[in-house]
C-alpha atoms as one frame of an Amber mdcrd trajectory, in Angstrom:
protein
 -25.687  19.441  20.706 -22.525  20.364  19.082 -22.068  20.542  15.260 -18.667
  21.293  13.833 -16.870  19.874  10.621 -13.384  18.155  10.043 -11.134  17.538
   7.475 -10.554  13.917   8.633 -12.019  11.611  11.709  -9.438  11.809  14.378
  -7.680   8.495  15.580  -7.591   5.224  13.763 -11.420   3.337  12.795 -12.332
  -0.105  12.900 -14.865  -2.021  10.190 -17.760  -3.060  11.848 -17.893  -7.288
  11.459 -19.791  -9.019   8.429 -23.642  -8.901   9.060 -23.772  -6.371  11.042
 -24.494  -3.517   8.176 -27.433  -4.516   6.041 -27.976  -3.209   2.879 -31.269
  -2.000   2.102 -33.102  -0.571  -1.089 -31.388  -0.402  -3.846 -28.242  -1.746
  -2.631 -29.857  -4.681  -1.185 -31.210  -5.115  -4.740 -27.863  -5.116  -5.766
 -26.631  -7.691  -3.641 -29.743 -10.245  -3.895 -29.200  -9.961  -7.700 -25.723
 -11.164  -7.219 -26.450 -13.409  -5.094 -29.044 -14.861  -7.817 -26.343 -14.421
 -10.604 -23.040 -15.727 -11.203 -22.082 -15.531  -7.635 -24.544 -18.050  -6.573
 -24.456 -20.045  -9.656 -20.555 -20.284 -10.225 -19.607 -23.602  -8.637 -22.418
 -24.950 -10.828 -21.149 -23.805 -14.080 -17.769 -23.025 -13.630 -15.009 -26.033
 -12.733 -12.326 -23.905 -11.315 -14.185 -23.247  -8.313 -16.347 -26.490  -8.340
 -16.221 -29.268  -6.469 -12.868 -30.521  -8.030 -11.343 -27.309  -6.812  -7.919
 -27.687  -4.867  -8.809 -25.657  -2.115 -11.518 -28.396  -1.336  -9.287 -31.506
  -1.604 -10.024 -31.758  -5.038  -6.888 -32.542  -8.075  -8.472 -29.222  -9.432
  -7.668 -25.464  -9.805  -4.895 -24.742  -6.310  -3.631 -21.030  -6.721  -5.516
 -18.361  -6.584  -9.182 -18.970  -7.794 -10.927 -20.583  -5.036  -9.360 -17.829
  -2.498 -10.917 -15.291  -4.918 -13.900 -16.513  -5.212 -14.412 -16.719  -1.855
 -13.237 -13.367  -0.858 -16.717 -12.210  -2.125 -18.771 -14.946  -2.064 -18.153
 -15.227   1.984 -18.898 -11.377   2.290 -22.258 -11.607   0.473 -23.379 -14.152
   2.439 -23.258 -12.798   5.658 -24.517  -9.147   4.087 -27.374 -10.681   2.939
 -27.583 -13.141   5.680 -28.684 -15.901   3.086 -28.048 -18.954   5.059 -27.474
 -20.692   1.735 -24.990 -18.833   0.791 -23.624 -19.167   4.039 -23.669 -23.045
   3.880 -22.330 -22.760   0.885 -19.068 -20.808   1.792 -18.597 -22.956   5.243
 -17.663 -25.948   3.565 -14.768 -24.244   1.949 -13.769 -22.252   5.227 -13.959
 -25.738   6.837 -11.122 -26.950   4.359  -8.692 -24.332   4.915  -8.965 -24.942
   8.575  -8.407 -28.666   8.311  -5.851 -28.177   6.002  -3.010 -26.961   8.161
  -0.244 -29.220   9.555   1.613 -28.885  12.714   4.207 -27.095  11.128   1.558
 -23.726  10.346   1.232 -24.445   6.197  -1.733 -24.744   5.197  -3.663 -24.992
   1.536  -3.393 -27.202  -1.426  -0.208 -29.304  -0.973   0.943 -28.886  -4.895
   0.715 -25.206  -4.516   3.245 -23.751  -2.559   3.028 -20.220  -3.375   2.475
 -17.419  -0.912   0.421 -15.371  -3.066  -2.642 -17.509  -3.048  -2.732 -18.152
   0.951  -2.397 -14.002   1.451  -6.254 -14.657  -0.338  -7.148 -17.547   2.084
  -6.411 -15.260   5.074  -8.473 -12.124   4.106 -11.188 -14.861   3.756 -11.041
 -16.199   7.585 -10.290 -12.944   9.174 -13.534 -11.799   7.539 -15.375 -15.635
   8.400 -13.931 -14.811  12.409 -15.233 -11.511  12.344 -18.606 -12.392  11.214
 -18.715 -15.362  13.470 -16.357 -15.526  16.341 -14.757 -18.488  15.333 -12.216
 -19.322  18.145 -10.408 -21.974  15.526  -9.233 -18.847  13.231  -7.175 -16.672
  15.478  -4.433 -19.648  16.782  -4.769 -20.944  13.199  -3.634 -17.430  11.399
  -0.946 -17.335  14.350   0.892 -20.495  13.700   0.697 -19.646   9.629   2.235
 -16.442  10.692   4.998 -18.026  12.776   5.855 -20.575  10.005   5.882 -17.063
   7.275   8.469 -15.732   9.262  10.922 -18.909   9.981  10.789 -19.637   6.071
  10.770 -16.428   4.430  14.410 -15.455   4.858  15.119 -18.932   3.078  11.845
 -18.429   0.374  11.372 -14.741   0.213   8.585 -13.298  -1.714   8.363 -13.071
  -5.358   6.347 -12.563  -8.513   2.671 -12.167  -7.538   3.260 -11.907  -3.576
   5.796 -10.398  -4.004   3.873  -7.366  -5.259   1.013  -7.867  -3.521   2.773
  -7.971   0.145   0.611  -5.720   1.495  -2.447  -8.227   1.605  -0.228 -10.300
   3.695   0.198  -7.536   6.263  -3.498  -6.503   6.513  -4.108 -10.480   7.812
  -0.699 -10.150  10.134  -2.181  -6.913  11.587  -5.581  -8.142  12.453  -4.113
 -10.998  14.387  -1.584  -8.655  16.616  -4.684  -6.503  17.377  -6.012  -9.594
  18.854  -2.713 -10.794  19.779  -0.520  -7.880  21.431   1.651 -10.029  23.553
   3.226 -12.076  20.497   6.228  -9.886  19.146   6.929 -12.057  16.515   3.443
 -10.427  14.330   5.325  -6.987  13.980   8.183  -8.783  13.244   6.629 -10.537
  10.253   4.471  -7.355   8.720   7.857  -5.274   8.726   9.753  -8.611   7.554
   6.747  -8.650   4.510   6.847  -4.772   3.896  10.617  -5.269   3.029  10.623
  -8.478   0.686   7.814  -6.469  -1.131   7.687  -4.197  -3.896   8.037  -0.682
  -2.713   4.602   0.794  -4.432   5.482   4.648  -3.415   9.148   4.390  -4.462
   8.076   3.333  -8.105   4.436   5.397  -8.670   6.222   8.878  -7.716   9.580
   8.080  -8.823   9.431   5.691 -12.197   6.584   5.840 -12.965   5.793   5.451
 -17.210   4.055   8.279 -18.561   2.586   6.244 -21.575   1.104   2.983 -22.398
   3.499  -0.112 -21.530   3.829  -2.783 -24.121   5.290  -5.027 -21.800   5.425
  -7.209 -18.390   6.449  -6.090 -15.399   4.834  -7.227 -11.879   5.189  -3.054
 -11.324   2.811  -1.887 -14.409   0.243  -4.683 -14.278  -2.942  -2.769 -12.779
  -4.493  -5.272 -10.627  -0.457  -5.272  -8.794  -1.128  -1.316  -8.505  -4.654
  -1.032  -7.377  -3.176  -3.567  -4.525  -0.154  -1.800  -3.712  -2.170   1.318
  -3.120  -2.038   0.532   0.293   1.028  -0.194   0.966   2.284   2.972   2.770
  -1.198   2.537   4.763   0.022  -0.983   5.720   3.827   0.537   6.468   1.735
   3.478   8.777  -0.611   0.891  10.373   2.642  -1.353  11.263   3.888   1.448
  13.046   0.805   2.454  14.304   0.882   6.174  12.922  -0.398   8.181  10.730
   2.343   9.591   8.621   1.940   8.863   4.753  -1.292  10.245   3.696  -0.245
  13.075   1.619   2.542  10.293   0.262  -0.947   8.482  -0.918  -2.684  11.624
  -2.434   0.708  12.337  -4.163   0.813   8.566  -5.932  -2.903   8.893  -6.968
  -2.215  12.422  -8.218   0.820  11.162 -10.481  -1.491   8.088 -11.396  -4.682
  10.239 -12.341  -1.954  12.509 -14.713  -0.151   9.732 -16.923  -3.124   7.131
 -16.638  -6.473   8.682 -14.914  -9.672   7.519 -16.281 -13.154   9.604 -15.412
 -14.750   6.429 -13.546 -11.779   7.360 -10.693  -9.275   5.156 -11.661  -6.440
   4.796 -13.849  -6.238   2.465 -16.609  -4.513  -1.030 -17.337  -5.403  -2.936
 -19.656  -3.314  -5.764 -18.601  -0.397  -3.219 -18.169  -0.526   0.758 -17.283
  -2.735   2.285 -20.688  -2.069   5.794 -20.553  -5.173   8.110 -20.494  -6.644
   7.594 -23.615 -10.682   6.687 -22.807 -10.709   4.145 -25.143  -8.348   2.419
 -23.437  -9.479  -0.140 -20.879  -9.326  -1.384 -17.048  -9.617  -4.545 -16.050
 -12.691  -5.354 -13.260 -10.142  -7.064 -11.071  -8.308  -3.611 -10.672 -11.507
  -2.001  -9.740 -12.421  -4.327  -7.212  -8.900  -4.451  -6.136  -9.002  -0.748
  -5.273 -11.552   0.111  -4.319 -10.416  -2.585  -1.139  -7.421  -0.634  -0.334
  -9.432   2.545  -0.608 -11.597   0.628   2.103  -8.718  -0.024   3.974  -7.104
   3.553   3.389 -10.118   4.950   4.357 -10.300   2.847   7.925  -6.736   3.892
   8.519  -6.751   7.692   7.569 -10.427   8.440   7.824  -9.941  11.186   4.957
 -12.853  12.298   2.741 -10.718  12.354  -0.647 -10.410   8.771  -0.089 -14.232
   8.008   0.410 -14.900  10.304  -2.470 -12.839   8.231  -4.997 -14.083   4.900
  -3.559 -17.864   6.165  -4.127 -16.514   7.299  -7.435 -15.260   3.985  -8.464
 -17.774   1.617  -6.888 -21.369   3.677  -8.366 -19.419   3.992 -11.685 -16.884
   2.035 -12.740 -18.160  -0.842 -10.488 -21.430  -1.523 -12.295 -20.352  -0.790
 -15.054 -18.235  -3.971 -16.119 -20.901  -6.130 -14.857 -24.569  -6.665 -16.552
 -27.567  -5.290 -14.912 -28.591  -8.587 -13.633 -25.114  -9.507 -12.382 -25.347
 -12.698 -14.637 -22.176 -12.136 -16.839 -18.958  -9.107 -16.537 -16.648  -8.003
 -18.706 -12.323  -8.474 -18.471 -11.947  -4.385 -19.663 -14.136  -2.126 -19.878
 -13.513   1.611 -21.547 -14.665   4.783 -20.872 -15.395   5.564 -24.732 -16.955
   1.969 -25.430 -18.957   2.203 -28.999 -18.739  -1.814 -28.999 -18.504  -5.187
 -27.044 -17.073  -7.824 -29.616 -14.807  -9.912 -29.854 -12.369  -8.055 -32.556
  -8.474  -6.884 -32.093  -8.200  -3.256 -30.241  -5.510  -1.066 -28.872  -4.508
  -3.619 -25.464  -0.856  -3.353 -23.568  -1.691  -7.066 -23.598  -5.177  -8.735
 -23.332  -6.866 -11.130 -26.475  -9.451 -10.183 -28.887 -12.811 -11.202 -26.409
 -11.532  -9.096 -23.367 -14.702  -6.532 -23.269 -17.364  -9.329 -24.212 -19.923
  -9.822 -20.916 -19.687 -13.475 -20.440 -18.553 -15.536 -17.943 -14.830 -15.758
 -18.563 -13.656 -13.317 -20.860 -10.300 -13.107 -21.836  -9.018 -14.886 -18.565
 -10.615 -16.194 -15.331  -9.144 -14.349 -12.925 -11.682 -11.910 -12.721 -14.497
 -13.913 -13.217 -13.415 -15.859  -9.668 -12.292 -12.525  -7.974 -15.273  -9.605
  -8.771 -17.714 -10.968  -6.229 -15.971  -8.978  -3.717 -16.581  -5.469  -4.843
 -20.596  -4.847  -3.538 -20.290  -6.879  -0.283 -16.947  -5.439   1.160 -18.290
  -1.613   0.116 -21.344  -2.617   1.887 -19.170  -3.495   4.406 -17.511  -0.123
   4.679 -20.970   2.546   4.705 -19.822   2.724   8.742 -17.081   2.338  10.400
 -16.393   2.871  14.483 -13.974   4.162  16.926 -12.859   2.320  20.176 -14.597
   4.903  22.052 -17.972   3.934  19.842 -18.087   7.155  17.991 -19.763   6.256
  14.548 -18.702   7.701  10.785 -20.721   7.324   8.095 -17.568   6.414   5.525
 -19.805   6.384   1.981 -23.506   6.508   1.913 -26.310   3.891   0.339 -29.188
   2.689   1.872 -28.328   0.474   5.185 -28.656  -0.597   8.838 -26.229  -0.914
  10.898 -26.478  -2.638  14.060 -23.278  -3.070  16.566 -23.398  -3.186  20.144
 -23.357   0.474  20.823 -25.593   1.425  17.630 -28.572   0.844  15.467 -28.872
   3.640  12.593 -31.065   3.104   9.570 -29.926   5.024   6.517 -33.101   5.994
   4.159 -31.794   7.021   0.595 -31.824   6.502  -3.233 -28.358   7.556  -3.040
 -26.084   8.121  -5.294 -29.233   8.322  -7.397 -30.749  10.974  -4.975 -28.882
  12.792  -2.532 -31.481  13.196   0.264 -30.614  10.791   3.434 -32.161  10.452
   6.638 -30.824   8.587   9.130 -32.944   7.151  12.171 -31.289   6.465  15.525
 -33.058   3.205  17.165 -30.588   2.673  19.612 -27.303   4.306  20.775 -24.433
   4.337  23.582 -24.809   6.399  26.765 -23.241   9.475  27.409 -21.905  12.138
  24.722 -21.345  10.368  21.542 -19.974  11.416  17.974 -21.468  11.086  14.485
 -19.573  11.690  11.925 -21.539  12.170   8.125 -19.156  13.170   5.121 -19.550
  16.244   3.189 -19.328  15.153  -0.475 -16.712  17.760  -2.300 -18.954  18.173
  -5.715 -22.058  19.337  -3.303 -22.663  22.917  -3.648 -24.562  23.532  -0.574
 -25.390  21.318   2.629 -28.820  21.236   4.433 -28.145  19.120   7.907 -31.310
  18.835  10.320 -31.542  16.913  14.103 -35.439  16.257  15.240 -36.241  18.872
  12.522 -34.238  21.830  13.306 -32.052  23.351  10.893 -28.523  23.361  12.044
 -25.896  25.817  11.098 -22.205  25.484  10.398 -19.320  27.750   8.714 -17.006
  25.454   6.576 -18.607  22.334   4.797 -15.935  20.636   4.025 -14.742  16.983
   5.220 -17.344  15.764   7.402 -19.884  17.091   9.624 -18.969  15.964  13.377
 -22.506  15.768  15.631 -21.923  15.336  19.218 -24.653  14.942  21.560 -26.539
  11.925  23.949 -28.131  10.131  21.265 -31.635   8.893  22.124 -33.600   6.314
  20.462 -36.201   8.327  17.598 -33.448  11.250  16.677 -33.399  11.862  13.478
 -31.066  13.590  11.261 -31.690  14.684   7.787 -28.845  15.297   5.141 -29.464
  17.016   1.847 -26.600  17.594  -1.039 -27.493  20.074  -3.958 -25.664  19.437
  -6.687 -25.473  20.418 -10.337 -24.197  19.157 -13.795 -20.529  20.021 -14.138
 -17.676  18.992 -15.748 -14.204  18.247 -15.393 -11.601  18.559 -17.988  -9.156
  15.694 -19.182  -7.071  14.670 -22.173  -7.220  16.634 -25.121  -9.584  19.240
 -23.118 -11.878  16.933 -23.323 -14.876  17.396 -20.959 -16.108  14.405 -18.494
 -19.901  14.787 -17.108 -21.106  14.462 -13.535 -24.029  14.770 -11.529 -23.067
  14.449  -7.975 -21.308  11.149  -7.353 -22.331   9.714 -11.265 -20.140  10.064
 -13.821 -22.967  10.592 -17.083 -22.067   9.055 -20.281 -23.759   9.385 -23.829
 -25.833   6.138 -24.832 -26.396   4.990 -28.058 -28.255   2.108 -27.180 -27.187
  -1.442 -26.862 -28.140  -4.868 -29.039 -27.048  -7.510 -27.117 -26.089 -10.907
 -29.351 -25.310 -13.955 -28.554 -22.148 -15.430 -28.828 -23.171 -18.770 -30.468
 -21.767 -22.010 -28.533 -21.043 -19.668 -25.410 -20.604 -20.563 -21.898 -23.531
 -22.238 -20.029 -24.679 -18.576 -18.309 -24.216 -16.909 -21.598 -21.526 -14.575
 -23.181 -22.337 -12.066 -25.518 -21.187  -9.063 -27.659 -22.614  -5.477 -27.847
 -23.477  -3.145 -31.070 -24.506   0.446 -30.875 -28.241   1.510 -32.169 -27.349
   4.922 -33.028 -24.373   6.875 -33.677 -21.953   7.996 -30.947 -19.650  10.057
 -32.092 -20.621  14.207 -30.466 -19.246  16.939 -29.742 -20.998  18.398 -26.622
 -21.802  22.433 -26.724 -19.975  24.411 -23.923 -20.896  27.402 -23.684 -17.753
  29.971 -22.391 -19.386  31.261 -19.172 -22.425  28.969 -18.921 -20.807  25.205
 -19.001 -22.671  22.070 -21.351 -26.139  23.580 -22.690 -28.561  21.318 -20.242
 -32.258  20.792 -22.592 -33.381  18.508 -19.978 -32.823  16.987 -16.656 -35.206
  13.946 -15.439 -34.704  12.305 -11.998 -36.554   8.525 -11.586 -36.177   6.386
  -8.480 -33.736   3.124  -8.545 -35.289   0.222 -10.484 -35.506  -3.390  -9.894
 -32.009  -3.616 -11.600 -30.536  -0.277 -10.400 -27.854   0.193 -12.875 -29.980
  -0.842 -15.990 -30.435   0.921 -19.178 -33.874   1.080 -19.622 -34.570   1.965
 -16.468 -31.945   4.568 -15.805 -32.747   6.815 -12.884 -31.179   9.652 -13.907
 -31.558  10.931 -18.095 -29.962  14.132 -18.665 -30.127  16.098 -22.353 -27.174
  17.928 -23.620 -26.767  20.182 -26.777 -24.259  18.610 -28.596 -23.037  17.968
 -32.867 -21.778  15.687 -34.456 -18.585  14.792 -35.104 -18.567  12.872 -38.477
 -13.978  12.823 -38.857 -14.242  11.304 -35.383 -14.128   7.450 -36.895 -13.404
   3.965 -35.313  -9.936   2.947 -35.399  -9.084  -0.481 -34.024 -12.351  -1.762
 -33.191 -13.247   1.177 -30.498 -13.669   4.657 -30.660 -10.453   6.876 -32.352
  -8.547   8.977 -30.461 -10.263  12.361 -29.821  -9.871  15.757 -31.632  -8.261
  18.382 -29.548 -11.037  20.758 -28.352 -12.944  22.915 -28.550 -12.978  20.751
 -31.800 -14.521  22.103 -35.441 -18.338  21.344 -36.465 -18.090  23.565 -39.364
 -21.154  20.932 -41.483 -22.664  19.575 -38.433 -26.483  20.205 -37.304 -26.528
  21.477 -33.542 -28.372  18.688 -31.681 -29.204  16.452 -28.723 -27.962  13.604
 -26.682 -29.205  11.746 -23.919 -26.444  10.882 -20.886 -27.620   8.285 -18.305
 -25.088   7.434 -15.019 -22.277   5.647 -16.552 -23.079   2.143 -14.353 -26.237
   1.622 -16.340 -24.374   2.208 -20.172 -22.475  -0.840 -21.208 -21.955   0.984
 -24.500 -21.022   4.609 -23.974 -19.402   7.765 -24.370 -17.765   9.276 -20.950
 -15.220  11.533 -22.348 -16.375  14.061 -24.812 -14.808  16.659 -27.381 -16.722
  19.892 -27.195 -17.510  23.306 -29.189 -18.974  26.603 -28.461 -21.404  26.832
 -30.975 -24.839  29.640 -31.000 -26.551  29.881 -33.922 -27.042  26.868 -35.870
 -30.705  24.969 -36.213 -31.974  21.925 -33.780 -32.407  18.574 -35.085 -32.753
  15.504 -31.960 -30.848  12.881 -31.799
C-alpha cells in the first residue's frame, strides 16, 4: 500500500459514459425529483420544446431550445436509468440523425446558425457514449467536414461565435475516436481562431463595474462558456500549458464581479460585486460544465473545489425544492422574489420570480443539465484505469475495470466511505481529493489509520485492489468566513455557503403558467449585522447537524441550522426592490439589541442573506430573533 498526496492527477482523464455512475441518496433524490418536475413535464406544458418543436420536424421553436433542453434531459435519463425518460429523449436523438443530408448539415432547415448545432452535438456525443451508437461517430464526422469547407466563406459570429469552444469539445471527441482524419485538428484550431479570444479579454479588458450595455464579451452565460477556452486551445494541442492562465481569469473575475456562491455575477451583462446583484441559472449551469471539462483536462483540485462550490450552492439555489419551477437571477442578498423593477445590466421586472419562464426561456429549456452532467463528473478515469474521485456525493460507479460505492450525506456531512466491489488487476491508483476548507484529514483502508505529511490536493492510494476494501474519508471542518466587498463577511461550513433566512411566503402569481409561477415575501426582518469577535471569528450560539431530507435543499427541512450573534441594522433599507447596498464594516449598532439569527446552507434559502456587514460588539443584552 502506498499513500502519498498530489497537487493535481498526472496525465489527461476521461468521463466515464452516461449510466455508468449512479447517484444514490440524496443525490439520487435530487435527480428523481427532477425527473418528476419540470424536466419530465416540460414538453407537456411548454410549446417550445413540444411536439411542434423544429428540432422534431415541427414549424416550431429551431435555434437553440430543443438542443438545450435536451442537453439535460438526455443526461438524466440515462443517470437515472428511467427508461421513460429515455424513450422520451430517443425520439429527438432519432431526428437529428435523420436530419442530415449528404452534404454533412444537419438540423432545422430555416435555422442555419452554427450556434444551435454546437448544442445538438454535445447531445449525441453524450447519447454515443451512453449507448454505443455506431450511427453518431460517421454522422459528427461528415458535420465536421462540411464546418470546415464552409466556415472560411460563413465564419462564426454572434452567439457561436463566442461560444466556439463548445464546438471544439464535439470536434475533439470525434478525433479521439478518429486519429487518422487530419482534417478534425484542422477544424478545432480553424474554430479556436474565428472565436472570441476569452483569456485575451478577462485578463486584459476586462470592466471593473457593472455594464449597462451589450456586448457578446460581458453577457455571463458567453463567459461561464468561454471559461474553457484555453482548456479547449491545450486539449487541441494535446498539452497541458494554460492552467495558471485559467486561475489568473477566475482570479480577475472573482475581484471586479465574484459572488460568495463561486461565481461571478451577470445579470444579463457582467454586475460588479454587489450581492444584491444577480446571476442568471444559465451561467451557473454553463460553468459549472466547463469546470467539468477543466477539471477532466487539468485534474486540479481548485477547479473541483469551485465546481462543488457552485453546484451545492448556487445550483439549488435558483431552483425550488421540488424542482417544479427556477428562477432567471438569483442574488446573494435576496430579501424578495416579485415581480418589481431592481438594479439589472438588462433583464425585466419578473426575472427572480420561480416559475416556469421567467424573464426569458432560455434558461427554462437549458437548466436541466446542471445535476445530471455533475453526476456525471463524481469519477473520472485514466487510460491506464487509475480512478479519481473528482467531487464527492453519494454514487456507484461501475466501468469495466471498477465498481466503487460512495456512502455519504455529503456536502451535508463530510464522512465518506467508499466500498470496492470489484477492481482491475495488478497495482492500481485511487485518487480522493482533499477539500482546501478541511482542517484536518482522517483516511482509513480495511480499518487502519493511514498516515501522510501534506494534505493538500488529493490523496493518491496505490495498491491491488480486492473486492471488500474499504476506505474511510473524514473532513473536520469549522464555521469560517471569508471577507468580500465592503469587508463584508460570507459564511461557510465546509463546502455550504450559510445564509441568514427570514422565512419565505410563497404567493401565487394569479393567471400563471400551467406548473405555477410565484413570488416570494420575507416573514421576518433581514437586515443584521453579524458579531465578529477580533480573535475569535462570528459568535457561534448553536450548531445543529440533521441528515438530507426528502427534498434535500428545502427550507424546512434544512440539514444544517447554525445560530450566530448578530444586531440589527435598522439604516440598512431596501432600495430598488432588493436589499441596499451594504455599510462599510465593521458597521455602527450604536441603538441596536445584540441578538440571534439562524443561517441554513444557502441551496435550501430562496430568500436570504449571504453577505453580511459585521461589528465587534461585548456587552449589550440578548433578545432572539
Amino acid at each position: 500500500m502506498k499513500l502519498s498526496t498530489v497537487s493535481a492527477i498526472p496525465g489527461t482523464l476521461s468521463f466515464i459514459p452516461p449510466g455508468k455512475i449512479l447517484p444514490q441518496g440524496w443525490l439520487k433524490r435530487q435527480l428523481t425529483l427532477q425527473a418528476q418536475g419540470l424536466s419530465g413535464q416540460l414538453e407537456d406544458i411548454w410549446p417550445d420544446v413540444g411536439a411542434n418543436s423544429g428540432w422534431l420536424g415541427g414549424s416550431g421553436e429551431s435555434w437553440e431550445r430543443g438542443p438545450y433542453y435536451l442537453d439535460g434531459l438526455l443526461p438524466l435519463a440515462y443517470c437515472l436509468q428511467d427508461r421513460s425518460l429515455i424513450e422520451q429523449s430517443q425520439k429527438w436523438v432519432e431526428w437529428m440523425l435523420n436530419s442530415q443530408d449528404n452534404d454533412g448539415w444537419f438540423g432545422p432547415q430555416n435555422n442555419v446558425d452554427w450556434w444551435p448545432r454546437m448544442v445538438a452535438l454535445k447531445v449525441l456525443t453524450q447519447y454515443a457514449d451512453a449507448t454505443g451508437d455506431a450511427r453518431v461517430l460517421p454522422f459528427i464526422q461528415r458535420y465536421c467536414h462540411y464546418q470546415l469547407r464552409h466556415l472560411p466563406t460563413r465564419p462564426l459570429s454572434d452567439w457561436g461565435k463566442a461560444r466556439a469552444a463548445d464546438n471544439v469539445l464535439s470536434v475533439l471527441w470525434a478525433w479521439k475516436q478518429l486519429p487518422e482524419d487530419d482534417l478534425l485538428p484542422q477544424l478545432a484550431k480553424v474554430l479556436l481562431a474565428q472565436g472570441d479570444n476569452w483569456p485575451d479579454f478577462i485578463l486584459h479588458r476586462l470592466p471593473t463595474g457593472p455594464v449597462t450595455y451589450f456586448s457578446h464579451l460581458t453577457h455571463v452565460v458567453n463567459v461561464a462558456m468561454g471559461m474553457k477556452y484555453s482548456a479547449m486551445q491545450d486539449d487541441t494541442q494535446q498539452q497541458r500549458l494554460r492552467l495558471e492562465e485559467i486561475k489568473r481569469c477566475f482570479a480577475e473575475l472573482d475581484i471586479y464581479h465574484g459572488q460568495p456562491q463561486g461565481i461571478f455575477s451577470g445579470d444579463e451583462f457582467l454586475a460588479g460585486s454587489a450581492p444584491e446583484q444577480g446571476v442568471e441559472l444559465c451561467a451557473i449551469v454553463e460553468l459549472m460544465f466547463s469546470l467539468e471539462n477543466m477539471l477532466r483536462i487539468y485534474g486540479d483540485a481548485q477547479l473541483a473545489e469551485r465546481l462543488e462550490r457552485v453546484a451545492f450552492n448556487a445550483l439549488p439555489a435558483g431552483v425550488s425544492a421540488d424542482m417544479m419551477s427556477h428562477q432567471y437571477h438569483q442574488q446573494p442578498n435576496q430579501i424578495a422574489a416579485s415581480i418589481a423593477p431592481r438594479n439589472w445590466t438588462y433583464s425585466g421586472d419578473d426575472c427572480n420570480i420561480f416559475g416556469l419562464e421567467p424573464n426569458f426561456g432560455c434558461c427554462t429549456a437549458n437548466f436541466h443539465q446542471g445535476w445530471p452532467k455533475f453526476c456525471n463528473s463524481l469519477f473520472m478515469q485514466d487510460e491506464a484505469n487509475n480512478l479519481a474521485s473528482m467531487v464527492y456525493a453519494p454514487c456507484r460507479v461501475t466501468t469495466d475495470a471498477w465498481d466503487v460505492c460512495v456512502q455519504t450525506d455529503y456536502p451535508f456531512n463530510t464522512d465518506l466511505i467508499f466500498t470496492v466491489n470489484h477492481a482491475p488487476t495488478g497495482d492500481k491508483t485511487l485518487w480522493l481529493r482533499i477539500p482546501q476548507w478541511s482542517t484536518g484529514s482522517a483516511i482509513t483502508v480495511n480499518g487502519a489509520p493511514l498516515s501522510y505529511s501534506d494534505g493538500k490536493g488529493y490523496f493518491a492510494l496505490t495498491r491491488e485492489w480486492r473486492a471488500g476494501d474499504v476506505v474511510t474519508l473524514t473532513f473536520e471542518r469549522q464555521v469560517r468566513t471569508e471577507r468580500r466587498i465592503h469587508n463584508a463577511v460570507s459564511v461557510y461550513y465546509g463546502p455550504l455557503l450559510m445564509a441568514l433566512t427570514p422565512g419565505e411566503i410563497w404567493r401565487p402569481i394569479p393567471g400563471g403558467s400551467p406548473s405555477g409561477d410565484w413570488e416570494l415575501q420575507p416573514k421576518k426582518e433581514w437586515n443584521y449585522a453579524l458579531d465578529i469577535h477580533p480573535h475569535q471569528g462570528v459568535v457561534v450560539r448553536e450548531l445543529q447537524l440533521h441528515a438530507s431530507g426528502e427534498q434535500p435543499f428545502a427550507l424546512e427541512s434544512a440539514p444544517i441550522k447554525l445560530r450566530l450573534s448578530a444586531y440589527r441594522l435598522p439604516t440598512w433599507k431596501v432600495v430598488d426592490n432588493s436589499a441596499g447596498p451594504m455599510p462599510n464594516s465593521p458597521a455602527h449598532a450604536a441603538l441596536s439589541v445584540q441578538s440571534s439569527v439562524l443561517l441554513v446552507p444557502y441551496g435550501c434559502a430562496r430568500l436570504r442573506i449571504a453577505q453580511f456587514p459585521w461589528l465587534d460588539g461585548r456587552e449589550k443584552q440578548t433578545d432572539v430573533a
